[in-house]
C-alpha positions in Angstrom: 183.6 23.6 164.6 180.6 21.8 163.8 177.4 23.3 162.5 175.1 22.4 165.4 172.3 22.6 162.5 173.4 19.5 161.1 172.8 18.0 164.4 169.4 18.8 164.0 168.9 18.2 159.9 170.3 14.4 161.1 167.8 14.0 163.7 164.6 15.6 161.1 166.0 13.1 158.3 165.8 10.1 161.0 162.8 11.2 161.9 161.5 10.8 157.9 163.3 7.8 157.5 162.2 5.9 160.5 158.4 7.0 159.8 158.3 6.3 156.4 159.3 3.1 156.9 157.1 1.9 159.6 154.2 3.2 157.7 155.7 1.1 155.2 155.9 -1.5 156.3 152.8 -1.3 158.0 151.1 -1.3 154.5 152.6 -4.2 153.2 151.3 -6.2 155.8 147.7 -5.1 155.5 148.6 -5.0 151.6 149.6 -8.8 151.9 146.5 -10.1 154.4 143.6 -8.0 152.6 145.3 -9.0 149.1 147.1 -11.4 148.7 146.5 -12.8 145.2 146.9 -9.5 143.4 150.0 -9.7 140.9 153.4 -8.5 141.7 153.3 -5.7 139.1 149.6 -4.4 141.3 151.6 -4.8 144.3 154.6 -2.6 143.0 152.4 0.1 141.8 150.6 0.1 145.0 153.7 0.5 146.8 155.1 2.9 145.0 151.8 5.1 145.1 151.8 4.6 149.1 155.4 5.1 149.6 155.5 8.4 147.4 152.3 9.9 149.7 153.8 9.0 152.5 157.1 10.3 152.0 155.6 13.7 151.0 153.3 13.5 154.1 156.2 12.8 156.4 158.1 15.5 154.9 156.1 18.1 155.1 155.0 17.1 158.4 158.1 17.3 159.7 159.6 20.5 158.1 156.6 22.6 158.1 157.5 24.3 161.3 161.2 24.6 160.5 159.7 26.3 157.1 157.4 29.0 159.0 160.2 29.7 161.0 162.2 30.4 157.9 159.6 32.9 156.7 159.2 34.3 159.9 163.4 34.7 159.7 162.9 36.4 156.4 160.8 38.8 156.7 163.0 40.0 159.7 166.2 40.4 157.8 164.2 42.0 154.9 162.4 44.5 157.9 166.3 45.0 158.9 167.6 45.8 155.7 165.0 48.1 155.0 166.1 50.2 157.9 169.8 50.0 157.2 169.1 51.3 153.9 166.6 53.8 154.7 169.4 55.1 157.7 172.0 55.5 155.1 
């Protein structure tokens, strides 16, 4: 039987993926028209610098909800195991 939360980790890591690499993309372009005579080694560090924000940003973006829900999850099944034990 399949885990129907991989179903949903799959769509979340498409979801970074695809982002990341239209806002990529998007910054080379600009990157290339506003500056186009810096040197290559300026042009890696810049996209490495934008890639590594963006990536974070996309990231958190998307599983900050999942991660508040996993608190939220938590806190329950601590609250529950506290009354189990406290029953006993």
């Amino acid at each position: 039987m399949k885990n129907p939360n991989n179903k949903l980790l799959m769509k979340l890591l498409i979801l970074v993926a695809s982002s990341t690499a239209l806002l990529v993309s998007c910054f080379e372009i600009v990157k290339q028209y506003l500056h186009a005579n810096i040197s290559i080694w300026e042009s890696h560090v810049a996209t490495i610098v934008f890639t590594t924000f963006i990536t974070v940003f996309v990231t958190y973006y998307t599983l900050r909800q999942d991660y508040s829900l996993f608190k939220s999850l938590n806190r329950f099944n601590t609250g529950m195991h506290i009354l189990q034990k406290n029953s006993g």
